[in-house]
VOTOR-837780 format. One line per 3 residues: for each residue x, y, z of C-alpha. Coordinates in Angstrom, 3 decimals. Layout:
! residues N
X,Y,Z | ...
END
This chain:
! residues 380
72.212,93.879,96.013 | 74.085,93.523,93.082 | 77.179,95.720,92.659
78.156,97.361,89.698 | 81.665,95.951,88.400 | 84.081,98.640,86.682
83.770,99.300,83.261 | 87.185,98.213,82.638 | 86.287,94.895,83.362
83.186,94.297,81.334 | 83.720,96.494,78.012 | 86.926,97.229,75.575
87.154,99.618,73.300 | 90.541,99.332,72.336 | 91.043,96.080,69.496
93.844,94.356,69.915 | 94.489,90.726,70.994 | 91.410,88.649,72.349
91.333,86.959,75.436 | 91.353,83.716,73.549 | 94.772,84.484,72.218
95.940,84.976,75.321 | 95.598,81.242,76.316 | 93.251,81.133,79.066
91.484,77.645,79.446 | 88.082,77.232,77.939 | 86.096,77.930,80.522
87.267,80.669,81.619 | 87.084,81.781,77.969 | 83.219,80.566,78.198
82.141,82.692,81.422 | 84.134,85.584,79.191 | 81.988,85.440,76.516
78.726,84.727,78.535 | 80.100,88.518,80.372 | 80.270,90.086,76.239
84.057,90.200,77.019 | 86.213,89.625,73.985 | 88.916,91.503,73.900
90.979,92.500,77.167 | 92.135,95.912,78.141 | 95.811,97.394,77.540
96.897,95.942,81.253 | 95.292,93.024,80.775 | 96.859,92.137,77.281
100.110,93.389,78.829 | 100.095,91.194,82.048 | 98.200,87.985,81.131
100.930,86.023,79.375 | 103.573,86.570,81.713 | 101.363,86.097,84.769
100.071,82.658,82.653 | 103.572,81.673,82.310 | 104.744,81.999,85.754
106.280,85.003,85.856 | 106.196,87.651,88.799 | 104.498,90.128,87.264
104.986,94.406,88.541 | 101.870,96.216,86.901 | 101.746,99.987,86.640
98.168,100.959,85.495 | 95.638,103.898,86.879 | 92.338,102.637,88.534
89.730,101.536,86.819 | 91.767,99.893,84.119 | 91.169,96.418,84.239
93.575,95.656,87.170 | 91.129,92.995,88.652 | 91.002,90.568,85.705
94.493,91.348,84.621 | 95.520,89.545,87.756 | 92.322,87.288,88.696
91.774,85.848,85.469 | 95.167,84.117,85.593 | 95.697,83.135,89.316
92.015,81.398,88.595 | 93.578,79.555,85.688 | 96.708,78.279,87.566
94.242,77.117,90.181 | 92.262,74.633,87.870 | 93.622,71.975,88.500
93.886,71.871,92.137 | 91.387,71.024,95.405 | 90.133,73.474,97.858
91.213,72.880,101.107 | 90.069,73.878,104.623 | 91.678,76.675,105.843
94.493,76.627,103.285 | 93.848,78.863,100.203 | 96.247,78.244,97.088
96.183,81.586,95.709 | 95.819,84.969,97.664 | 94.918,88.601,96.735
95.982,91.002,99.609 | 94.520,94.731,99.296 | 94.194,97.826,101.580
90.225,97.993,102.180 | 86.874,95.715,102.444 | 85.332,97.599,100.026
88.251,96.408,97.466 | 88.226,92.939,98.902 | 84.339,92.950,97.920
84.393,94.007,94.698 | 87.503,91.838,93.564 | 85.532,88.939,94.993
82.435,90.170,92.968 | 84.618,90.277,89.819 | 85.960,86.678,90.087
83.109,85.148,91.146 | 81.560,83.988,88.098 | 85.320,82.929,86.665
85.795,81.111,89.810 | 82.400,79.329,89.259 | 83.577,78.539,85.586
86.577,76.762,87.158 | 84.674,74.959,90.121 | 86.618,77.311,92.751
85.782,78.353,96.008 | 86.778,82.478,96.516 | 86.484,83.667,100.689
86.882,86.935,101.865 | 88.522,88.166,105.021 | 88.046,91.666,106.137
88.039,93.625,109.418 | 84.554,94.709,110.199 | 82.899,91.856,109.737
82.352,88.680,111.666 | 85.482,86.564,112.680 | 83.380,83.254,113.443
81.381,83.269,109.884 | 84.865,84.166,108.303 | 86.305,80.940,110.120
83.342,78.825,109.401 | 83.776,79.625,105.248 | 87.522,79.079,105.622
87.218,75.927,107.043 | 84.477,74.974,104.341 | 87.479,75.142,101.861
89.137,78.021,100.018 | 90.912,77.892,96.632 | 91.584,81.981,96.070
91.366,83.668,99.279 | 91.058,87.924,98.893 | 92.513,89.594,102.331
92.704,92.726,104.155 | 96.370,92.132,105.557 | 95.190,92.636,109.049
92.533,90.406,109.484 | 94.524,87.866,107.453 | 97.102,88.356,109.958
94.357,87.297,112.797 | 93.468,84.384,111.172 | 96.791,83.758,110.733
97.757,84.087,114.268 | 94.380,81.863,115.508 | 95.259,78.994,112.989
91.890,79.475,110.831 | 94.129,80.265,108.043 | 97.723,78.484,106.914
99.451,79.949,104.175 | 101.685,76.782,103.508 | 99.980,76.026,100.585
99.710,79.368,99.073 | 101.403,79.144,95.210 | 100.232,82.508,93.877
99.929,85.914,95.501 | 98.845,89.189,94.078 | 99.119,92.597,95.858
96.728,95.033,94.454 | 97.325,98.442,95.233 | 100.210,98.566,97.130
100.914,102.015,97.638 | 97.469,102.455,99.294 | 98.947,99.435,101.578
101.827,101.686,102.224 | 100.276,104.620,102.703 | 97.597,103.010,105.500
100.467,101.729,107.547 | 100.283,97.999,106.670 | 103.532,97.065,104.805
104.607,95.796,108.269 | 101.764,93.024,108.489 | 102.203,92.778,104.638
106.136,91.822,105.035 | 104.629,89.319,107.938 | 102.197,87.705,105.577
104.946,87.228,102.678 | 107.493,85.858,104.619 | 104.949,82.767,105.655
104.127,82.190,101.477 | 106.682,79.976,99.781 | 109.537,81.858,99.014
109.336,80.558,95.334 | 105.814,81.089,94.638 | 104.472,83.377,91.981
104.132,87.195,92.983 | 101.776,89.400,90.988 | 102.200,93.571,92.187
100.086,96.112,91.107 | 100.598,99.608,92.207 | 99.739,103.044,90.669
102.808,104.980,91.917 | 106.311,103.139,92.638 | 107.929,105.069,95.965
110.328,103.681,98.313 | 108.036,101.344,100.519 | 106.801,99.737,97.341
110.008,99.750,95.852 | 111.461,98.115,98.971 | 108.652,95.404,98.464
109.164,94.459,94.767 | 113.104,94.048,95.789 | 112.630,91.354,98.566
109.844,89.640,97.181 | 109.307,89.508,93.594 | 111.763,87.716,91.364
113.289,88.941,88.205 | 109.593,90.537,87.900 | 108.500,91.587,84.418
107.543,95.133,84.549 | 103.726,96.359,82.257 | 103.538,99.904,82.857
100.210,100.729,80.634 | 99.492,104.205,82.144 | 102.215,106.205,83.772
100.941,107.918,87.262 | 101.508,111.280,85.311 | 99.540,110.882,82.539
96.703,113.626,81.073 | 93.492,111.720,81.901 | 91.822,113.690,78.762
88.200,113.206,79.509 | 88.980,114.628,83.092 | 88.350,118.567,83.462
89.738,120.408,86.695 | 88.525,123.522,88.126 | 89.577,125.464,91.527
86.994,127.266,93.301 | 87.737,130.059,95.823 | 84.930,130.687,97.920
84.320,132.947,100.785 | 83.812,130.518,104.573 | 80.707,131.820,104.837
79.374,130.401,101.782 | 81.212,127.390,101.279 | 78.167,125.516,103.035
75.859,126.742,100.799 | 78.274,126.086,97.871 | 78.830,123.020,98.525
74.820,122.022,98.994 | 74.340,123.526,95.608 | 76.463,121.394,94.005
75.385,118.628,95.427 | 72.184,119.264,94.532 | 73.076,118.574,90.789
72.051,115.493,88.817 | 74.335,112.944,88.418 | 76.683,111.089,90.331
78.823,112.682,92.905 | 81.331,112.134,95.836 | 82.570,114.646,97.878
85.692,114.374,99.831 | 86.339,115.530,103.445 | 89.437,114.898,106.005
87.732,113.701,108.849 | 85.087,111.203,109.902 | 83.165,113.957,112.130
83.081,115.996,108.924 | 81.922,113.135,106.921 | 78.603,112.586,109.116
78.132,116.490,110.295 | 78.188,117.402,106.073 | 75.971,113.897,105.164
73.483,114.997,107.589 | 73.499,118.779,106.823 | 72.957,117.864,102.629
69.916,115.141,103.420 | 68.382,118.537,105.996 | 68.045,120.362,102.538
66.691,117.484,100.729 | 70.109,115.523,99.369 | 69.946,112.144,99.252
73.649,111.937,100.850 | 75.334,108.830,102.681 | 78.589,109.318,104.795
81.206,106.551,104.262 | 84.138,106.792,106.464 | 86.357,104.207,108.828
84.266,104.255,111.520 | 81.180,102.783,110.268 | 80.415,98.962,110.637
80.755,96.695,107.657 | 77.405,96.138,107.260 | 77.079,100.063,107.075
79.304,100.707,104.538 | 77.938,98.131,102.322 | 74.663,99.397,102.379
75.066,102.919,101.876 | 78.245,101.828,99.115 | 74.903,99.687,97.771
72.760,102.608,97.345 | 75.451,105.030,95.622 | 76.342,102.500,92.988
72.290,101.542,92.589 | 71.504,105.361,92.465 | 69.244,105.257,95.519
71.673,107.466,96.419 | 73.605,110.041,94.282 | 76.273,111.535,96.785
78.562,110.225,98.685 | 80.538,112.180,101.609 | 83.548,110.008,102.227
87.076,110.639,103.817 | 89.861,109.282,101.948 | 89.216,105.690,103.186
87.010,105.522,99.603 | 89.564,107.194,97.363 | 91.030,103.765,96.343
88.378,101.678,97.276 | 85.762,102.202,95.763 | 85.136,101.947,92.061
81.778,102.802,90.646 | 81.000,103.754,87.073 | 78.744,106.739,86.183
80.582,109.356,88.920 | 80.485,112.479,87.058 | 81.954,114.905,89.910
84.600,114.407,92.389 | 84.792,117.179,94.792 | 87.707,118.108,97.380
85.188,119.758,100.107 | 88.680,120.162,102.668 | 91.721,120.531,99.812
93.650,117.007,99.998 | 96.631,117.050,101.941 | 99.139,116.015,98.853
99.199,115.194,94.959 | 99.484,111.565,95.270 | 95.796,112.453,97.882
94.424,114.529,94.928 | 95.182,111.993,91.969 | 93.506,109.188,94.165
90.493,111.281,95.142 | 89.902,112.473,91.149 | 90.514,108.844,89.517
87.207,108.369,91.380 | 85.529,109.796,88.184 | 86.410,109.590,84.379
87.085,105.909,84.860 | 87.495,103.920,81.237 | 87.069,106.297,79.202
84.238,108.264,80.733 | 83.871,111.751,81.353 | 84.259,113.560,84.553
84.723,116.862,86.333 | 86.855,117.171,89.600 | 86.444,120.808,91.721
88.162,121.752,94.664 | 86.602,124.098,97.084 | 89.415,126.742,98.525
88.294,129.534,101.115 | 89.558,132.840,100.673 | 91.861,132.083,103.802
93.316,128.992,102.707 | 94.183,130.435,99.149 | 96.381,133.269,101.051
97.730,130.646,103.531 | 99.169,128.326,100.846 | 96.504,125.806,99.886
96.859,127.113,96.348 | 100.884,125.798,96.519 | 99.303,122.205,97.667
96.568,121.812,95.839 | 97.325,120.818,92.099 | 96.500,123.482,89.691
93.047,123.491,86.854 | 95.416,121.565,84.271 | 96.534,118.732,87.088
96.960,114.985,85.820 | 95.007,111.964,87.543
END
């Protein structure tokens, strides 16, 4: 099944400078064209010619706005020129989640092709032995979950001697998942004077901590502060008596278009999947606990349409990115702001429109989730 790659990456509005000015090698600039890509997004534009140059690059930039090619496009070019080599990728692209890891890989693909690179993937979730057999087959751009890299690391299927480029996409999603440990593991084994791309929505203290000991004199591209109005984003609260909220939130569902719902825990997840398909919603759960193969399929059949609503726990709120989702709705209320701006950048991605509604019993609202939850007017 074919996924669906962001808009960002395959359509710019904007006119500016085109990816030919920005000196990427001709066939990169080929597989471009072949794509109807001319002209690259804001972050793109912003990044490309320091991360060309050499430079260690610190991108600021909401989802969905490009973030894949801005840093794939030119790790792909530095790697030209080089061999793949068993079990020893040149460039590397950690991120927090498989379902990132797959789409990143599904975005440089055909670039890669254009070059004559080999791109691997290794995730938790799936199988170690088919993830050592590819490795040893010969990687040039390796894209990692940090702690299955860090198995592979520790079985010798993967040496990072070699590694001259590494890009961290994400990072406060890293952070906030617990990995900066493994992360901090995985960078002190990379050359010390190798290139560091980091791209990261929001800049707090683990992050921070990161760009200090690792990237040198990095230029800084901030496109889209973390703050900003999304205008084609509309936010509405709902209070709703208990009772009803099931009923509510089956209604809405029921709508056309597009839609994920958010819930706090993997139980939920299933038990609210399985209560929307009993009333004839064509729901799939997506949580943590599923196998790999699961979540591919049933991340398959959202983006295809097969089917239009996904109940996921916050494991998707950064990692997935699908065009067309017209509703994003907080089912439990999210626990923070930084929760409810990853949750609602689910939907009006590059430049489309979108509605995000959270659901607020009558007991929560006089309890204090209206103090937590962001108000109507809330950026994403």
């Amino acid at each position: 099944m074919t996924a669906v790659l962001p808009r960002a990456d395959h359509a710019n509005p904007e006119i500016g400078p085109t990816f030919a000015e920005l000196g990427l090698p001709q066939p990169l600039l080929r597989a471009l064209i072949e794509a109807g890509l001319t002209h690259p997004f804001p972050i793109q534009a912003a990044t490309m010619p320091d991360a060309l140059a050499g430079r260690d690059v610190l991108g600021r930039a909401a989802t969905g706005s490009g973030k894949t090619l801005a840093f794939g496009l030119p790790m792909l070019a530095r790697l030209a020129d080089g061999n793949a080599r068993p079990k020893r990728p040149r460039g590397l692209v950690l991120v927090p989640t498989r379902e990132l890891a797959a789409q990143i890989s599904e975005a440089l693909m055909p670039y890669a092709r254009a070059l004559g690179l080999w791109c691997r993937i290794v995730v938790g979730g799936a199988s170690y032995s088919r993830q050592e057999d590819a490795l040893r087959r010969g990687v040039d751009l390796l894209i990692a979950t940090p702690g299955r890299l860090s198995d592979h690391v520790r079985q010798g299927t993967c040496v990072l001697d070699d590694v001259i480029m590494t890009a961290l996409d994400e990072a406060d999603q890293m952070a906030d998942m617990g990995f900066m440990p493994q992360v901090r593991a995985i960078l002190d084994l990379i050359d010390q004077q190798g290139q560091r791309l980091l791209f990261s929505a929001t800049l707090d203290r683990d992050v921070d901590s990161l760009v200090r000991r690792y990237l040198h004199d990095p230029v800084t591209h901030s496109v889209a502060p973390t703050t900003a109005s999304v205008t084609t984003m509309e936010h509405h609260l709902l209070v709703v008596s208990a009772q009803d909220k099931n009923d509510v939130v089956a209604e809405v569902a029921a709508r056309d278009g597009r839609t994920i719902m958010f819930v706090r825990t993997k139980h939920h997840v299933d038990k609210l999947a399985e209560k929307l398909r009993a009333v004839g919603v064509r729901a799939g759960a997506l949580h943590g606990g599923k196998a790999q193969s699961a979540r591919t399929r049933i991340l398959g059949e959202f983006r295809d349409g097969h089917t239009p609503v996904l109940v996921a726990t916050d494991v998707a709120a950064r990692g997935i990115h699908v065009d067309g989702v017209s509703l994003v709705v907080h089912v439990d209320p999210p626990a923070d702001s930084k929760d409810y701006l990853h949750r609602a950048g689910r939907t009006a991605r590059a430049g489309e429109a979108g509605t995000v509604v959270t659901l607020v019993t009558h007991a929560q609202w006089r309890t204090g989730s209206r103090d937590r939850t962001p108000p109507p007017a809330a950026s994403a």
